[in-house]
N, C-alpha and C positions, 0 to 999 in steps of 0.2 A: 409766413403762413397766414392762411386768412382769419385765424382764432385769434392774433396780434390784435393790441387795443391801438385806439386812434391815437393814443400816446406815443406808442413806438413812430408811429411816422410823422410824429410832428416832431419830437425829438431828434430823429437819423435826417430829414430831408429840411426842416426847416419851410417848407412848404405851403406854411400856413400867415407867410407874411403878407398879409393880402393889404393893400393900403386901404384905409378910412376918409369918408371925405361925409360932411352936411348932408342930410338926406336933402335938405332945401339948398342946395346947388344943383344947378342947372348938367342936361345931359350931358351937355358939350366938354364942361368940365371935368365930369368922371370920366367920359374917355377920353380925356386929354389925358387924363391921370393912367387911365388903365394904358393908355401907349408907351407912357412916360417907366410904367413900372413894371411893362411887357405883360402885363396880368390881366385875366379873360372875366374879371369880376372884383366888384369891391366892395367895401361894408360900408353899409350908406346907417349913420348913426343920426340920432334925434337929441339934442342937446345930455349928450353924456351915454344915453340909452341907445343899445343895438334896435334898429328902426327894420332893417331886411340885406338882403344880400343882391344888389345888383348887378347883371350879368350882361357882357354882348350876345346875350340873345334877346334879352330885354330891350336892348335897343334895335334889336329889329325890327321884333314883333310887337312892341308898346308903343314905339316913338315911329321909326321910317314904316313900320308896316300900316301905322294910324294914321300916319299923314301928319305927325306933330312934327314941330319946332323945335329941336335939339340945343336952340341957343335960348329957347322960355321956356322949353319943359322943364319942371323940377324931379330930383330925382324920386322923392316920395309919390311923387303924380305917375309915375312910371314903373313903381316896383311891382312884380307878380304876387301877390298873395302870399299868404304866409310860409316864410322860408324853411326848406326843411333843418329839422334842429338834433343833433345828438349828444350826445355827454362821450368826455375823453376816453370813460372807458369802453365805452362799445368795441366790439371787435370792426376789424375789416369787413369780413363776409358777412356778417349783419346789417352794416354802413353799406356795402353796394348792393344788397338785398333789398334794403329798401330804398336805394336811390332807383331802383329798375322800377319796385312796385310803383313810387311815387312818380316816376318817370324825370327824374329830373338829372341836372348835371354837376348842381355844387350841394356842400351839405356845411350846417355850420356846428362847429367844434364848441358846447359849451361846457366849461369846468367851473366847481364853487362859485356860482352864481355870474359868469361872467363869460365875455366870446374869448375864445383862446385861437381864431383861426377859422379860414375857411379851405377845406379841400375839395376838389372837383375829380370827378370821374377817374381824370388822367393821371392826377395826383394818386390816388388809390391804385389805378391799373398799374404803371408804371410803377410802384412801392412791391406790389406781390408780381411782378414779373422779375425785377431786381431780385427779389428774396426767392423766388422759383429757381432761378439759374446759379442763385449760392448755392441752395441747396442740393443743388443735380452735382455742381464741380464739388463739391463734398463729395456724394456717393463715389465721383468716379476717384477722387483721389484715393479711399479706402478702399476700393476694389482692387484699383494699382498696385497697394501697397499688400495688399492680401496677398498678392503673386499672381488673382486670378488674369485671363488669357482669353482672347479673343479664337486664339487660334487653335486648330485641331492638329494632334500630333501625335 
């Protein structure tokens, strides 16, 4: 359900293993990294400190969409503006409420003063489409078991 905190889906899916790399490494590197780790964004850190969350869509619209250099761009040269931020407890439908208002597609998981994870859009969608379809084979298994019937007789 979407009243579920960020917790539960970083707990069940694991989803939030997003790899780290230097905000001052170069483009080419982080998606070398993001092919290597199938992952559509990574957490670009500043000697210890969460620096932003950068994403292939960053390197569209920052890097190929600008005309830069992907083997001298740095990644801090390339991040969007400040990355959107939530605390573990937040729910779901709050976390993709504002990822609509904000328009964006990843959001970063902060707990006790530290990043615990990044989840995207699809992480979120695919979590409560999972938990929508338990919940349906629920109802139908206790309807089954009720005796009720489809049929007229």
């Amino acid at each position: 359900m979407t009243f579920q905190s960020l917790r539960v889906v970083l707990a069940e899916n694991h989803v939030a293993d997003k790899p780290e790399i230097a905000a001052t490494a170069t483009v080419s590197a982080a998606v070398a990294l993001m092919k290597e780790r199938n992952a559509d964004a990574v957490i670009a850190m500043d000697q210890g400190r969460f620096a932003g969350v950068f994403t292939a869509h960053d390197v569209l619209t920052r890097v190929i969409g600008a005309a830069r250099d992907a083997g001298t761009t740095r990644i801090a040269d390339a991040l969007s503006g400040e990355s959107l931020r939530v605390d573990i407890d937040a729910t779901i439908g709050t976390t993709l409420a504002l990822m609509n208002e904000r328009r964006c597609d990843h959001v970063t998981v902060f707990g006790d003063g530290r990043v615990l994870g990044v989840l995207s859009r699809t992480d979120l969608d695919a979590w409560t489409i999972r938990d929508q379809q338990e919940q349906l084979d629920c109802a139908i298994r206790a309807v089954k078991l009720m005796g009720f019937s489809n049929r007229r007789g």
